[in-house]
C-alpha positions, 0 to 999 in steps of 0.5 A: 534905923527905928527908935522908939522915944519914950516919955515918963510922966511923974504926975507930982511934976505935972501937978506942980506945973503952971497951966502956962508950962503945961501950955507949952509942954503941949506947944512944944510937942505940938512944934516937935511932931510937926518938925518930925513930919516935915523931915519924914523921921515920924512914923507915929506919935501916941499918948496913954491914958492914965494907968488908973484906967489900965487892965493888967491881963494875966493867966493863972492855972489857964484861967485869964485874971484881970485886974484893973491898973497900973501893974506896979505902984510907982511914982512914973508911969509911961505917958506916950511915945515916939517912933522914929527913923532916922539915921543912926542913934546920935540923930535920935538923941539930937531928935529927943533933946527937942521934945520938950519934957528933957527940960523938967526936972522930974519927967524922963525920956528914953530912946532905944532902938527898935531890936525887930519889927513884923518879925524882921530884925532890923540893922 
């Protein structure tokens, strides 16, 4: 089954942070990507750019309207993710407790299941 673990990144929060706990914000995903590869539950990791430099893509009246970023004014944007196959969603919350921004107050992880991919529903 595929899982897609979502991060949500409050900049306050990572503003208020140490340059020692960002440090091993970055050490822990780096220990969690690698344990992920060594299981062969990673199918790929990304992180995003700020939603300062996001493009919000319309079409109005068949014309595109584009307008730079983010799409809503909010405290959290997504920052990256995870995509995973592992074996049920009890695995994939096991999995997500590891990454390490469950354990700062302020900064969110989601999992949810991948409904379909390439246009095949999965399981």
């Amino acid at each position: 089954m595929k899982f897609l673990i979502s991060l949500h990144i409050n900049p306050a929060v990572l503003d208020a942070l140490t340059d020692e706990e960002k440090a091993a914000i970055g050490d822990g995903h780096a220990a969690f990507i690698e344990a992920l590869k060594e299981s062969g539950e990673l199918i790929t990791t990304q992180a995003l750019v700020d939603p300062s430099q996001a493009a919000v893509v319309s079409v109005r009246n068949g014309q595109p309207v584009v307008t730079d970023g983010p799409f809503l004014e909010a405290k959290e944007y997504l920052g990256g993710f995870y995509l995973i196959d592992c074996e049920n969603k009890e695995r994939a919350i096991e999995l997500a407790t590891r990454i390490p921004d469950t354990a700062v107050e302020g900064l969110g992880v989601e999992v949810r299941q991948v409904m379909f991919a390439d246009g095949q529903l999965e399981a």
